[in-house]
Structures are given as structure tokens and as C-alpha cells.
N, C-alpha and C positions, 0 to 999 in steps of 0.2 A: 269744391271737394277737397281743397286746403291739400293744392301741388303746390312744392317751393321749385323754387328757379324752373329757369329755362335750360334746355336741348338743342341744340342745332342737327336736324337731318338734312343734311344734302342730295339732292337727287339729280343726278346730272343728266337729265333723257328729255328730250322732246318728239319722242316716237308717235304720239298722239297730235301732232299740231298738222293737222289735213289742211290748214288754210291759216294763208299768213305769212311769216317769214320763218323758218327753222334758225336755230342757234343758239335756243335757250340751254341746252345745253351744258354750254360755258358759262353759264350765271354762276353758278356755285360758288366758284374760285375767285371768281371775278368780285362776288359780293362781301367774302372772304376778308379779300385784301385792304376792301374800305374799312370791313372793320377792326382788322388790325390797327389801325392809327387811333380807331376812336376810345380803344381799350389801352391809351396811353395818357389818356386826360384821367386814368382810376389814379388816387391818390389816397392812401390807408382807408381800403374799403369804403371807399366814398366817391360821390361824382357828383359837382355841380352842375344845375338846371339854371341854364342863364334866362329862359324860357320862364320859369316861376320863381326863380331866385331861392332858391332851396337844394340844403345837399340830400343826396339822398343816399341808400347804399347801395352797393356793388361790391362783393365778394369773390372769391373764385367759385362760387357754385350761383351765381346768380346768371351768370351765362357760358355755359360749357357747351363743345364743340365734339363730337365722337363719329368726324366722320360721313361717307357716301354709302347711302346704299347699294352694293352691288347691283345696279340693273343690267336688265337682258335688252340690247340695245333691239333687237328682233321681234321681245313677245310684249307687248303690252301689259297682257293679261297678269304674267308671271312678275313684271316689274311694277304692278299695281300692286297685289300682291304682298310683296315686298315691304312695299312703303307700309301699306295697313299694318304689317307684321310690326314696324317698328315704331308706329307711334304709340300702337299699343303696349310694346314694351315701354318706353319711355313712361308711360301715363300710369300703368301699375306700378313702376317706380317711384312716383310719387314727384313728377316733376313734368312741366309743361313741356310738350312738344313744338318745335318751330321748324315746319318742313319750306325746306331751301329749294325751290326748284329751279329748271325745269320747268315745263309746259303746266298749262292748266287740266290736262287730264288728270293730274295729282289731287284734283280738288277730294273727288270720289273718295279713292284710297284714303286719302287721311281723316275726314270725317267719319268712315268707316274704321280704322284702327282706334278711333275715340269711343265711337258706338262700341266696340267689341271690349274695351276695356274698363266700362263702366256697367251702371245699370240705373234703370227711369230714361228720362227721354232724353235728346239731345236738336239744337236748333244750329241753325247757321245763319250767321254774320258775313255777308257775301257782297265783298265789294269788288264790282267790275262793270266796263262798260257795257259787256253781253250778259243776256238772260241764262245764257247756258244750260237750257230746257229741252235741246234739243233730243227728240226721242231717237230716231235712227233715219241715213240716209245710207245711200247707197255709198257716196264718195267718203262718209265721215265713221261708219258702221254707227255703236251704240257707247263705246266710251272712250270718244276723242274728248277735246278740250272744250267741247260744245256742249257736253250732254252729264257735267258733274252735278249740277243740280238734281237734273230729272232722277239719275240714278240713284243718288241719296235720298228721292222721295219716293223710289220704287224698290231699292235693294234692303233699304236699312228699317226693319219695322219699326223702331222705334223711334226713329229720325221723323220730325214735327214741321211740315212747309207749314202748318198754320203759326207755328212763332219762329218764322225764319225772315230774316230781311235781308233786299236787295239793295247796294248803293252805289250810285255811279253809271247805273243804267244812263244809255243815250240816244238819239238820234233813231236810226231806224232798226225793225227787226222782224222776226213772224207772228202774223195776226195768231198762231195756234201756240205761239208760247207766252203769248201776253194771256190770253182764254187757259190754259193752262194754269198760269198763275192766281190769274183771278178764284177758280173754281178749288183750288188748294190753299190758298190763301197768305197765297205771299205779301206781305208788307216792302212797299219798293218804295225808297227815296231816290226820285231820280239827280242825275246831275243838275240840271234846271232848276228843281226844286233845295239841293243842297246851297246853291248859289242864291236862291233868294232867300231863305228862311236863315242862314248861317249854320254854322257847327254846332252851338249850343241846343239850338232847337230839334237838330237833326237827329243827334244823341240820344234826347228826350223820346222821341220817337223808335228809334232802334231801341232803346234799353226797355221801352213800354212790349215793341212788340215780342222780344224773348224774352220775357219776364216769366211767362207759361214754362219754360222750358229749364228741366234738371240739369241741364250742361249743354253748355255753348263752344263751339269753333268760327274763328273766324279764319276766312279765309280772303287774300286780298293778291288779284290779279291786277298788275303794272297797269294797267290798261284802264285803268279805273283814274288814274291820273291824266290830266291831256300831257299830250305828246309834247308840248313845249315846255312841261317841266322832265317829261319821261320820255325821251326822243325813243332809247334803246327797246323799245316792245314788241312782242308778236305783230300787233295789229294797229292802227292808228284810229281812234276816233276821237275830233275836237270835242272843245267845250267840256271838258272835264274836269277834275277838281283841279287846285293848286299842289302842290308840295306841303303849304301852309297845313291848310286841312287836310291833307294825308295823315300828317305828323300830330296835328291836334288828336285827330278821332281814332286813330291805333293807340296812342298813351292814354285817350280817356278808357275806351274799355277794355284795355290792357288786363285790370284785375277782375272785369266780370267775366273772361272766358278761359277754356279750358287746353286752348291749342289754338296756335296760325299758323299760317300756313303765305310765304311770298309766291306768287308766280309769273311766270311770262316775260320777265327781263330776260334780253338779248340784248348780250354783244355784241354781236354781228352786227345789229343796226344801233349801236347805242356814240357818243360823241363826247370823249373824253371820259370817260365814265363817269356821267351826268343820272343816267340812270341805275346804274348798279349802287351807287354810294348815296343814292336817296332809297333805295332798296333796305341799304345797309344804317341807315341810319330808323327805316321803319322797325327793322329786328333791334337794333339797338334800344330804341323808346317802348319798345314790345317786352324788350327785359326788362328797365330799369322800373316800370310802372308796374307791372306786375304783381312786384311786392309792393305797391305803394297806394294810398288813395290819391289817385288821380282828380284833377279839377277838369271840368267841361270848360 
């Protein structure tokens, strides 16, 4: 829909994290600081890729900063909310949204300020170790950090689970959101299968399965990396990607979506800040590639 640059929204809540560790929180700032160093390698609107051996540009409007959304650390509701309100602004603006968070109940909200400031359909690019399909429990209610998906394929009419993919799924989860998936037709690349097929193939895959869809979000929960590259997370589940292929597969489809979205970095459990500054370099390669055609 020809957005130029990137937005930085901050969200500093993790009022949604029923399960796990709390502390995401403090990611904002924390992600912040990494990336103050790396906007010091910009030299006359330009930035070498030692990665492809090419400069590319970077301008003061290729990645701007405007900011926390005030949340209500009490109401979920109202600090969801919130965020919709301003990715939506962001995006009528005429410039990509990158919500900073914060827990993965943001997933919702911001897919939804996308939906609301477009029009046709909209698909999601959802990388994380969980399904996030969760319909409602007792302990979780209906829009913890569990249930961004399901709500995007139940709130938002226009919002497409059949050109939406999943990446970085793992290990184990519930038999009624795998059935779930199946019956809406989610496209999952799991971690297993990233690791055998590689990045390039994986791509090919995700980019076939929103190809159906007028506008994409991605969104990418820490938790989709294993923990030995991304110690600092909500949740720990092995055998997850690399850093390597983090960083590959956010710069490749970089230009084909319309908003990202980080989530679930905590400092509280994070180790040097190992994980907030591979955070910070995911949004970093989120902006530079954006304007750019990216290589697989």
C-alpha cells in the first residue's frame, strides 16, 4: 500500500501475561538503548550491509521513534485499545507501524489497528513458539497472550486464517488448537521443519501462503527463537530458530508487509542484554529492508 519508513510504538505492559515470567514490561527502553548504538554506524544517509555487501539507505525518516503509549497498567481492555488506536494512526499516515512491546497480548491490538486503517483483507505472518489459539479459560479469560490469533480470526471480519502462517511452532500444545488450525487453515512452518528445509525454502512457503491476502502483519514473539540465543523471554521452549534465521527471515519480508510487531522480551530474565539487542537489531533490519528489495 506504498508506506514509507518505519514508527516505533512502545508499549510498556505486560498485564496479559497469565503464564510465564512477567517483566516484559521493561523491554521498551531496554530495546531502545541497543538501538541507539546501532543508529551510529548511519553515515550521510546510508548504512552498510556486511551481511550482503551493499549500502543501503537510512535517513531520518526511515526509522523514527514517537514514543509509549500511555497504558492502563489495570485494564487490559482499555490498553489494547490504545495500541489499535495508534497503529492505526501510524498506518493512515503513510508509514509502517513497529509495536515495541511488552507481552504478546499486543499481538491482537495491533493486527486490529491495521485491519481498521485499511480496507480488503489483511493476513498474519506469526512467528512464535505457541499456537496462540487459545479460545478462553478460566485462569487466561479471552485476550491474554494466548488467544491473539484466535481473536484476529474472530474479531476482525476481514482478517484471512486461511493466508496466515505460523512460524516457529514447537514441541507440545492442545489437540483443539492444532484442529482449530487445521479447519481455518492455517499454514504452519514448524521449528523442525525450518531447520530442516532452511530459510530460503521456508520464505517460499510463507510468501506462497499470504500471497491471497491485501495486507500483511507480521508479528514476531521472542519466544520463537530458542532460548540460547534469547535467554531474556516470557517462556522458554528449546529447539528454536537461531538468531541467524531470525535476522534472515524479518529482512527478507521486510518489504512485503505492512506492520511488526516485537514481543515477549524480558529483562528480568534476559543475560547481559543478549536478548533485548537481538530484539533491537530485529527492528533495525525491519527498517533498513523495508525500503529495500531484500534477498532470501
Amino acid at each position: 500500500m506504498g508506506l514509507s519508513g518505519c514508527e516505533i510504538i512502545g508499549v510498556p505492559f505486560d498485564g496479559g501475561a497469565t503464564l510465564g515470567w512477567p517483566g516484559a514490561r521493561y523491554a521498551p527502553a531496554r530495546v531502545r538503548a541497543n538501538l541507539d548504538w546501532m543508529r551510529m554506524r548511519v553515515q550521510d544517509d546510508s548504512i552498510w550491509s556486511a551481511d550482503e555487501d551493499r549500502f543501503l539507505p537510512f535517513t531520518e525518516t526511515t526509522l523514527v521513534d514517537t514514543g509509549d503509549v500511555e497504558v492502563v497498567a489495570h485494564d487490559l481492555i482499555e490498553t489494547t485499545r490504545r495500541v489499535s488506536d495508534a497503529v492505526t494512526s501510524v498506518v493512515k499516515a503513510g508509514r509502517k507501524p513497529i509495536v515495541l512491546g511488552g507481552e504478546d497480548s499486543l499481538l491482537f491490538p495491533a493486527v486490529r489497528g491495521l485491519h481498521d486503517a485499511v480496507s480488503g483483507s489483511v493476513a498474519l505472518i506469526h512467528f512464535d513458539a505457541h499456537l496462540d489459539l487459545m479460545d478462553e479459560n478460566e485462569t487466561q479469560g479471552r485476550f491474554s497472550h494466548s488467544s491473539g490469533v484466535r481473536r484476529c480470526s474472530d474479531q476482525l471480519p476481514r482478517f484471512q486464517t486461511g493466508s496466515s502462517v505460523q512460524v516457529g511452532v514447537r514441541n507440545f500444545n492442545f489437540p483443539s488448537s492444532r484442529r482449530f488450525a487445521d479447519d481455518a487453515g492455517i499454514t504452519q512452518v514448524t521449528a523442525a521443519a525450518l531447520h530442516r528445509i532452511g530459510v530460503s525454502e521456508s520464505l517460499q512457503r510463507i510468501r506462497s501462503a499470504v500471497e491471497g491476502a491485501d495486507h500483511v502483519f507480521l508479528s514476531f514473539d521472542i519466544d520463537a527463537i530458542d532460548p540460547a540465543h534469547a535467554p531474556g523471554a516470557g517462556a522458554h521452549e528449546p529447539g528454536g530458530l537461531t538468531s541467524r534465521q531470525a535476522i534472515d527471515c524479518v529482512a527478507a519480508l521486510a518489504p512485503l508487509v505492512d506492520g511488526f510487531a516485537v514481543t515477549e522480551v524480558n529483562p528480568m530474565t534476559d543475560h547481559k542484554d543478549l536478548t533485548s539487542t537481538l530484539a533491537a537489531y530485529l527492528i533495525f533490519n525491519f527498517a533498513v529492508f523495508s525500503g529495500a528489495d531484500a534477498q532470501a
